[in-house]
BADO-755897 format. One record per residue (C-alpha): residue in three letters; x, y, z. Coordinates in Angstrom, 2 decimals, always signed. Each point is the difference from the previous one (the first is absolute). Example, Ala and Ser with C-alpha at 12.3 -4.5 7.8 and 13.67 -1.06 7.14 Angstrom:
2
resn; px; py; pz
ALA; +12.30; -4.50; +7.80
SER; +1.37; +3.44; -0.66
//
This chain:
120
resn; px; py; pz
UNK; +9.17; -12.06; +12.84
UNK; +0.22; +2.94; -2.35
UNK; -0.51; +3.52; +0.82
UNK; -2.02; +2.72; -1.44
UNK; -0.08; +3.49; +0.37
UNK; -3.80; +0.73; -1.07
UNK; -3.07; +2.03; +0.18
UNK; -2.69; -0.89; +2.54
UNK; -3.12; +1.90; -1.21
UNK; -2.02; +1.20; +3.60
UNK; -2.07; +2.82; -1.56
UNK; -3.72; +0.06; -0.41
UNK; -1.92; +0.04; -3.57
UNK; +0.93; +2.94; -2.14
UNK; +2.68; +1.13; +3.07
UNK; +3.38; -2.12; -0.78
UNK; +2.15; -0.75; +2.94
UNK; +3.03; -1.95; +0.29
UNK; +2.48; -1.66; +2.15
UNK; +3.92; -0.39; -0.63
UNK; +0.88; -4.18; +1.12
UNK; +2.04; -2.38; -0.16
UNK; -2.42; -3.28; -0.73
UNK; +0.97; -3.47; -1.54
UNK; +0.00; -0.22; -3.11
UNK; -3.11; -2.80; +0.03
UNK; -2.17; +2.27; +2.19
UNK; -3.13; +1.54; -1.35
UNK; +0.13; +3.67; -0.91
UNK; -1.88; +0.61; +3.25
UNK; +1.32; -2.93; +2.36
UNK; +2.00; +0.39; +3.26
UNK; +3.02; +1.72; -0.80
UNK; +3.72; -0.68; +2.24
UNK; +0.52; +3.59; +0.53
UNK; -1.67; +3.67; -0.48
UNK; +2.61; +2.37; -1.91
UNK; -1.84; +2.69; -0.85
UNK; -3.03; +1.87; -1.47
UNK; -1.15; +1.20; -3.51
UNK; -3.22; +2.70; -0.37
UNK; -0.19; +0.68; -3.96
UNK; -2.74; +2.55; +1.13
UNK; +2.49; +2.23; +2.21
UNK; +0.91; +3.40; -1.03
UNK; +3.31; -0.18; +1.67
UNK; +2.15; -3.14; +1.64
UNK; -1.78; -2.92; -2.15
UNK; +2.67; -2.39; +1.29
UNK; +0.93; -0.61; +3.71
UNK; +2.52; -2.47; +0.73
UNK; +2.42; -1.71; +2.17
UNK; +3.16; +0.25; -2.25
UNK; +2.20; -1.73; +2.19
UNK; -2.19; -2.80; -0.27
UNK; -0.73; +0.10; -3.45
UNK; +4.09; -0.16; -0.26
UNK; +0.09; -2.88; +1.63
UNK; -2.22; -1.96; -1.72
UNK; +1.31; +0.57; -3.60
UNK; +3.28; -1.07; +1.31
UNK; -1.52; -2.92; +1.47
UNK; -0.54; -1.20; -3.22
UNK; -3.69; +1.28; +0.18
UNK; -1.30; +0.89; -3.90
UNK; -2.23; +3.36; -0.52
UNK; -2.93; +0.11; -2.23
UNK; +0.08; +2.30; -3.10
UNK; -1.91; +2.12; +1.78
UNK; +1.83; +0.42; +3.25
UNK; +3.23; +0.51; -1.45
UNK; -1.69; +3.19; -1.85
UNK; -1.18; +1.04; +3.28
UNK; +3.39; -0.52; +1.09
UNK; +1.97; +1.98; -2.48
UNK; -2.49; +2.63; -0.04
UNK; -0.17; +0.32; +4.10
UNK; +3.09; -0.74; +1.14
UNK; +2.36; +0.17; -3.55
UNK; +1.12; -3.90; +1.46
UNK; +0.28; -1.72; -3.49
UNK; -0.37; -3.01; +0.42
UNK; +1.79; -2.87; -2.43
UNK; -1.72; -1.78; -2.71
UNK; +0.57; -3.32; +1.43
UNK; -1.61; +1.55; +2.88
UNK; -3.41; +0.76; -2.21
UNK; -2.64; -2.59; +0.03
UNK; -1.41; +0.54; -3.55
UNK; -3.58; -0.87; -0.96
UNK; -0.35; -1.44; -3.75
UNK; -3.16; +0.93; -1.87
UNK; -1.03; -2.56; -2.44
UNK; +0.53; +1.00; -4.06
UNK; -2.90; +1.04; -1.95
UNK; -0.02; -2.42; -3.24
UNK; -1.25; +2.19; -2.68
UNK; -1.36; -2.90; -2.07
UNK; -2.49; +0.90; -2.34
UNK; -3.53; -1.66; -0.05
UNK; -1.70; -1.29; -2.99
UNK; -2.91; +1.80; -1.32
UNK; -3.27; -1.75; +0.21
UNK; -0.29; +0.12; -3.87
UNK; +3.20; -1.88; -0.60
UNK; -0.84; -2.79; +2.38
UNK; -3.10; -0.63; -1.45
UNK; +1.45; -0.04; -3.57
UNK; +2.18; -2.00; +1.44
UNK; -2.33; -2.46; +1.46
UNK; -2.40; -0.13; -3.21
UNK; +3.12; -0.72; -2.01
UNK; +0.69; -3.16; +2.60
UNK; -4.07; -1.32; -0.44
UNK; +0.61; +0.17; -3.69
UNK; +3.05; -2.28; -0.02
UNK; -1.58; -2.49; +2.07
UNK; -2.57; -0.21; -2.10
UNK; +1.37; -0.66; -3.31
UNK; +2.48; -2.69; +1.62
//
């Protein structure tokens, strides 16, 4: 079983809300996580991120892996860096910047294929 330190979102619509956990790595964003480590309130004025560090230690050296977003958090919060190997990264897909044909050259195109089937 892997181990992620992630976001569990608990706010209401418009009012973001999270909570610190450790969760398998399977689990849904919002499933049943195997421990509580902390809060996050992106709203707050002052003390945004409330944590149990000594848990939060443990885990990483458990082998746990923290999400991009966590280790920010992390860094910012605490100033615990934690190691790239330790980062779970999240690949977007690359943009192909193929270019589309025009209408006008497909349909030159096709007129130009009608014409040599009909002279064959």
């Amino acid at each position: 079983m892997t181990v992620r330190l992630r976001l569990q979102r608990i706010g209401r619509p418009k009012r973001p809300f999270y909570r610190l956990v450790a969760i398998d790595k399977k689990s849904k964003r919002d499933g049943k996580p195997i421990e509580l480590l902390g809060q996050y309130d992106p709203m707050a004025e002052s003390e945004k991120l409330k944590m149990n560090q000594e848990r939060v230690d443990w885990w990483l050296k458990k082998g746990a892996v923290a999400s991009e977003t966590v280790a920010v958090l992390l860094k910012k919060a605490a100033g615990l860096i934690v190691s790239e190997e330790k980062i779970e990264k999240t690949e977007e897909p690359e943009k192909t910047a193929e270019k589309k044909e025009e209408p006008a050259e497909k349909k030159e195109e096709k007129a130009e294929e009608k014409k040599s089937e009909g002279t064959e």
